[in-house]
BALONU-434287 format. One line per 10 residues: for each residue x, y, z of C-alpha. Coordinates in steps of 0.02 Angstrom, whole numbers, plus 50000, padded with zeros to 5 digits. Layout:
BEGIN
X,Y,Z | ...
END
This chain:
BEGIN
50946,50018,49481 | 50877,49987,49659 | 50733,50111,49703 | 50631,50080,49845 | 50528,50229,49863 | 50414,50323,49737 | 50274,50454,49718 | 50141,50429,49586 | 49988,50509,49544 | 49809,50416,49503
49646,50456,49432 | 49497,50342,49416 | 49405,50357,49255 | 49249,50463,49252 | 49085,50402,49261 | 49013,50431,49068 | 48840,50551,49070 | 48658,50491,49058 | 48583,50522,48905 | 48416,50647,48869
48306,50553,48741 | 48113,50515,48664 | 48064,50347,48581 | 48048,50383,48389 | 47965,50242,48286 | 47851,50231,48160 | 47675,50215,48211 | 47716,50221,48399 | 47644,50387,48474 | 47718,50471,48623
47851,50344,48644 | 47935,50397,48799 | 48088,50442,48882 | 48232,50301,48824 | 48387,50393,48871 | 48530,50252,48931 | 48623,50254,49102 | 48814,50326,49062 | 48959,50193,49110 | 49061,50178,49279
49226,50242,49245 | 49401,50134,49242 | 49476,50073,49430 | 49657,50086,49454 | 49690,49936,49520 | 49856,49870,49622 | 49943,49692,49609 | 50093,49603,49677 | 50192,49539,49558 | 50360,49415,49578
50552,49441,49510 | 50551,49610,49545 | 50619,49716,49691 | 50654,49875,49635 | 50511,50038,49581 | 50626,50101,49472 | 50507,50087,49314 | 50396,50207,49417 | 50556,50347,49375 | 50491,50376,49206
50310,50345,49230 | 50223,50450,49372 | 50049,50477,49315 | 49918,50329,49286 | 49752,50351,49235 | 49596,50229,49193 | 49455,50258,49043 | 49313,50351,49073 | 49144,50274,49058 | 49039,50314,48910
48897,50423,48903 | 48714,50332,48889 | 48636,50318,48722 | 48444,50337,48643 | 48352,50179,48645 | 48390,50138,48839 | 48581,50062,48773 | 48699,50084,48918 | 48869,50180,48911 | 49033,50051,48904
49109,50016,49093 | 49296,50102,49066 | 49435,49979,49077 | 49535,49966,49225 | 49721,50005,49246 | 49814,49880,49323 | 49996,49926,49385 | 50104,49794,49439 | 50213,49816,49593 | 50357,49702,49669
50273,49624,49823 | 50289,49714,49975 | 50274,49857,49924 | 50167,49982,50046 | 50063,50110,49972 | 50016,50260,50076 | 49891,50422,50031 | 50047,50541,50011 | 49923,50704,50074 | 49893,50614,50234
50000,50482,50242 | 49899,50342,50289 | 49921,50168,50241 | 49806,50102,50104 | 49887,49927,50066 | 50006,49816,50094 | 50052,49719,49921 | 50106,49548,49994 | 49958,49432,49957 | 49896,49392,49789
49750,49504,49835 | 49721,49627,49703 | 49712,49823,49778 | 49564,49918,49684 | 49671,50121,49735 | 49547,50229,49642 | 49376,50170,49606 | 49282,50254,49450 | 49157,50387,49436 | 48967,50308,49443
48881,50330,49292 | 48744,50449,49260 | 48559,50404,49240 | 48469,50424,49090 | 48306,50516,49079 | 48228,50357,49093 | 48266,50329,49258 | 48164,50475,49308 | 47992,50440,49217 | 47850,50419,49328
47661,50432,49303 | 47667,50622,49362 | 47824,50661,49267 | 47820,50575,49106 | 47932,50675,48978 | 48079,50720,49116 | 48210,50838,48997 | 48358,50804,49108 | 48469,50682,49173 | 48636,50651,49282
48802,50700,49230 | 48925,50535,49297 | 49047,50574,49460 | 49193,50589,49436 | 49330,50453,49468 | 49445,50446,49630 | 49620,50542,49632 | 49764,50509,49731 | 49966,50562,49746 | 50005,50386,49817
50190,50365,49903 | 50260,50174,49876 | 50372,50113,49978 | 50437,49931,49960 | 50497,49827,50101 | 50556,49674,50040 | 50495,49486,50088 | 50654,49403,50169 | 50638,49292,50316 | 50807,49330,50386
50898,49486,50378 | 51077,49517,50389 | 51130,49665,50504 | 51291,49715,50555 | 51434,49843,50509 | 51505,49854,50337 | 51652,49743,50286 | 51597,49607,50417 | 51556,49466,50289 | 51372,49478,50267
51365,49450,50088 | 51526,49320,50082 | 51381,49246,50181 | 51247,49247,50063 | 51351,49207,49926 | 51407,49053,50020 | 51243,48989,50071 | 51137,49048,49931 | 51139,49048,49731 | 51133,49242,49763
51305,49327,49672 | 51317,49505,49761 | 51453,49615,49742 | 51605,49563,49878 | 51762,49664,49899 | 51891,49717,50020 | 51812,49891,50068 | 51684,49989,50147 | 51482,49999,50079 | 51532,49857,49920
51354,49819,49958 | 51268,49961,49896 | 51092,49873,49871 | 50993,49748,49971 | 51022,49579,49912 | 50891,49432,49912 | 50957,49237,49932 | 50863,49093,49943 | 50927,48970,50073 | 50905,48776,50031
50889,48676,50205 | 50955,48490,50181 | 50768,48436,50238 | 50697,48499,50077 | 50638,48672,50143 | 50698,48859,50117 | 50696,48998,50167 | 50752,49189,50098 | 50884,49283,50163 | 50920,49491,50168
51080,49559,50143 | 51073,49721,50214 | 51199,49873,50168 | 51313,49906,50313 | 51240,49998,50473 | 51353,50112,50547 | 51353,50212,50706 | 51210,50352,50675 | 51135,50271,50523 | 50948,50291,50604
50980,50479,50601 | 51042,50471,50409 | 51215,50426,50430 | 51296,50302,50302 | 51202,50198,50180 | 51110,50090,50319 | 50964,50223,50371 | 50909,50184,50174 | 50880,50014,50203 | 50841,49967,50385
50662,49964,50320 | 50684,49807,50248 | 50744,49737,50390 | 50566,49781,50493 | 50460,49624,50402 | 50618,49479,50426 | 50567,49357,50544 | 50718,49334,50637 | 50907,49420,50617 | 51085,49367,50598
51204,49482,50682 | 51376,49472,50593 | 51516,49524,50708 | 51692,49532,50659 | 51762,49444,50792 | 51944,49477,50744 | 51939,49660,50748 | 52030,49658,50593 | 51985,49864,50575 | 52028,49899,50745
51870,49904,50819 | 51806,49802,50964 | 51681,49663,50924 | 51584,49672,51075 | 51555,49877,51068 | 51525,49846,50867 | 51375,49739,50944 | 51292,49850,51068 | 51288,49993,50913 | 51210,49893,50800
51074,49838,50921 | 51049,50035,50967 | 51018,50094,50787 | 50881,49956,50768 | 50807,50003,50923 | 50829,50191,50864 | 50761,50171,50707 | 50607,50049,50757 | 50621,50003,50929 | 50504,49835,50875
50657,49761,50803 | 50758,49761,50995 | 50621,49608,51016 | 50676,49556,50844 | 50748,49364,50878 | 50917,49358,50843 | 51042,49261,50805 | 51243,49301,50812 | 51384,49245,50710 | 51555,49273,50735
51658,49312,50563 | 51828,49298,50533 | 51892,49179,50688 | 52039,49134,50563 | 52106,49300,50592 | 52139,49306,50793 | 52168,49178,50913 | 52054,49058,51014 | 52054,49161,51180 | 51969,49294,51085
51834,49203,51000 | 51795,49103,51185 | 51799,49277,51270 | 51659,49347,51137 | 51566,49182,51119 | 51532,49195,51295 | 51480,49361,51331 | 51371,49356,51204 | 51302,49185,51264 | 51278,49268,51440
51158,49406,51347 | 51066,49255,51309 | 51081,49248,51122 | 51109,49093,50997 | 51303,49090,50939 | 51402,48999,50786 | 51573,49046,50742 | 51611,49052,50570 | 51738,49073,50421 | 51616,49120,50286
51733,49137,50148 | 51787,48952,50149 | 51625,48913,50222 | 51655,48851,50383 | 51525,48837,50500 | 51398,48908,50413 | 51291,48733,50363 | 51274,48745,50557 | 51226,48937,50551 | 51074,48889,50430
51022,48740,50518 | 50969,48844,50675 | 50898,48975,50553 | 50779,48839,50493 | 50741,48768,50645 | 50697,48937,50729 | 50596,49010,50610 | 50486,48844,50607 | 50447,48912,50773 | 50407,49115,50729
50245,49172,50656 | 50241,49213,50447 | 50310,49375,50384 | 50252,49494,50453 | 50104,49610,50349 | 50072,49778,50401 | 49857,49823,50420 | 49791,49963,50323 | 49725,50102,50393 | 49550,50144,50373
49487,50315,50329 | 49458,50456,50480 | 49311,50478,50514 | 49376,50664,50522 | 49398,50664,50341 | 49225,50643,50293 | 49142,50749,50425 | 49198,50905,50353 | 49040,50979,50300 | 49021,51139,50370
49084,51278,50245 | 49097,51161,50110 | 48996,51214,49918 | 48840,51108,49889 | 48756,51159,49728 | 48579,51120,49714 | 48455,51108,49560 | 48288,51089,49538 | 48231,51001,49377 | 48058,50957,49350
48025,50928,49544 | 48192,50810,49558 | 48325,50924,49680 | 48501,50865,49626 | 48620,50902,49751 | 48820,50889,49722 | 48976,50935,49791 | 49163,50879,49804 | 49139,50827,49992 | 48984,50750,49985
49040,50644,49846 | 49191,50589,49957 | 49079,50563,50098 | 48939,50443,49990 | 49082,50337,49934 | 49108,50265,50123 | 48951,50235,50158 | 48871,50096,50170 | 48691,50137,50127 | 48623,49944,50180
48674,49968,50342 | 48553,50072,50446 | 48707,50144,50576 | 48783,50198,50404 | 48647,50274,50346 | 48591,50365,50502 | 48758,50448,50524 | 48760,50488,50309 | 48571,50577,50376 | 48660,50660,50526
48810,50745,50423 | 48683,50810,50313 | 48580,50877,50460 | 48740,50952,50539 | 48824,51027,50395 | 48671,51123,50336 | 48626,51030,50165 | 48435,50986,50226 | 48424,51197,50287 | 48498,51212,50099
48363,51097,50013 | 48219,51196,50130 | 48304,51358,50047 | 48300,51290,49874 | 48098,51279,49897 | 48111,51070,49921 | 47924,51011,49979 | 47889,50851,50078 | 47876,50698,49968 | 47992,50793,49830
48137,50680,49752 | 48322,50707,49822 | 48468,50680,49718 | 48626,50652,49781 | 48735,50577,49652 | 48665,50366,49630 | 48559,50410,49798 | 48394,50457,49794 | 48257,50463,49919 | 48096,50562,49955
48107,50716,50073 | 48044,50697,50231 | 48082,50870,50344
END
């Protein structure tokens, strides 16, 4: 079954917890703290993967989650790193934050896509022994993991798509041309899928080929099956317009050409600058007058034309010819740019809980959004860190820590950051 949209939900694995405890040997007094550092939780981790262009399997499977990290141990032993989860995905397949809907990846390189990274683990108590506080009692719970409802959304790799209106003879095409075996009968929407062919070119090079279900009149506003599928038409390189040049269903080639053209415009007005190439279908079916009369008007519009009789084959070796030879001439496949986070989503301070806690002198400090906003900064870069100090000015954790009864040259917390107070 084709399925080319999903929603899934993701969790990180937890970081595991520091651990509280005191050197105990024989004949060794006053050991010392030894507690271990907890483990980093589990990534969820994205990769493209080949022979596969459907999300179906993510029907029955909706929630993935990674191991948590395990808590520290006596004796200074470190909790185990959780184990990633790795979900594979047919390539190009777009992956957007479903809450705000912005683009997180674009799964057509080999490049694996860490989603959700895992909680940091927790210090032990021997992290926070110094010559003034030499038996510290506490330690740091690990942060939790990263959580996301993630919306897929595959747009399939094809060099050259196939648009045009149902019944025209886009996938006697592909069948002819390719080893590709869709579905080809004598009525409306047979084509219920998109269909992938790769092309051979005599010269020893190839190149993949989009059958796309029929566009009708209205399909970018939901009509027919088209509107489901015109996505896949916005990474092909270059586009074959088939035109049934006979009017063999009683409609007029050259008007079936100008609303095809306006739905792509409608639905992404990027593909109008699309390059394009037209084929005439079916020129067994009327007579030459016709065929010279479309051929060139279409010609005068400035567009490449081959008449063709794709069911016995005729003139198509000429049709994927020019295919090759333009498309040595266009730019790769197009791959859409992630988008980074808003800034607005991590200056949200003001209002927000912070929970502070004094232990032995050390202030911990903790809350959801200041989590959120740690994990995009870059703390070895001084512009990043001077706008990390700045939110915290702003949003009234520093007036928080004065509250709390924080002295200057007291130790700040804030999850795996920790400074002296300077006010």
């Amino acid at each position: 079954m084709f399925i080319d949209k999903a929603v899934i939900h993701i969790k990180a694995g937890n970081g595991g917890n520091g651990a509280v405890a005191f050197h105990r040997e024989k004949f060794v007094a006053a050991g010392g703290p030894d507690g271990g550092d907890g483990g980093r939780g589990g990534n969820v981790v994205f990769v493209a993967q080949d022979g596969s262009n459907t999300l179906s399997d993510f029907r029955y499977k909706r929630k993935y989650a990674a191991m948590n990290g395990e808590d520290g141990n006596k004796n200074r032993r470190f909790g185990k790193t959780g184990e990633d989860i790795v979900i594979a995905v047919p390539r190009g397949t777009l992956i957007y934050d479903n809450e705000t809907g912005r683009l997180m990846a674009d799964m057509s390189s080999d490049e694996p896509f860490v989603a959700a990274k895992g909680g940091r683990g927790g210090w032990g108590n021997a992290h926070f022994a110094t010559p003034t506080r030499q038996v510290p009692r506490f330690a740091k719970p690990g942060t939790p993991g990263e959580e996301y409802t993630l919306r897929l959304e595959l747009k399939l790799l094809a060099d050259v798509g196939l648009v045009g209106f149902p019944n025209v003879g886009k996938s006697t095409l592909v069948s002819v041309v390719s080893e590709a075996k869709p579905e080809i009968a004598n009525y409306h929407f047979t084509t219920l899928t998109p269909v992938l062919g790769v092309v051979r070119v005599a010269q020893g090079a190839s190149f993949v080929m989009a059958d796309i279900p029929g566009v009708i009149e209205g399909a970018s506003e939901g009509v027919g099956l088209g509107h489901e599928f015109l996505r896949h038409v916005e990474r092909c390189r270059l586009l074959i317009h088939i035109v049934d040049v006979s009017g063999s269903e009683g409609r007029d080639p050259l008007e079936d050409f100008d609303i095809i053209n306006r739905e792509l415009e409608k639905f992404n007005p990027e593909l109008a600058a699309r390059p394009m190439i037209v084929a005439g279908n079916k020129c067994d079916l009327t007579d030459d007058e016709t065929c010279a009369k479309f051929e060139a008007e279409i010609r005068a519009r400035g567009y490449e034309y081959f008449p063709m009789m794709a069911a016995i084959a005729h003139g198509t070796d000429e049709l994927v010819n020019a295919c090759a030879a333009k498309l040595a001439q266009l730019p790769p496949i197009r791959e859409f740019e992630a988008e980074p986070v808003p800034v607005a989503d991590v200056t949200v301070g003001n209002g927000k809980e912070v929970h502070i806690a004094n232990h032995d002198g050390v202030f911990f400090v903790e809350g959801e959004w200041l989590l959120r906003l740690l994990q995009t900064i870059d703390l070895q870069e001084p512009d990043s860190l001077q706008y990390f100090e700045k939110v915290l000015q702003n949003s009234g954790v520093i007036q928080k820590l004065v509250d709390a009864g924080v002295q200057e040259g007291d130790t700040v917390s804030i999850y795996d950051l920790e400074f002296d107070f300077v006010y």
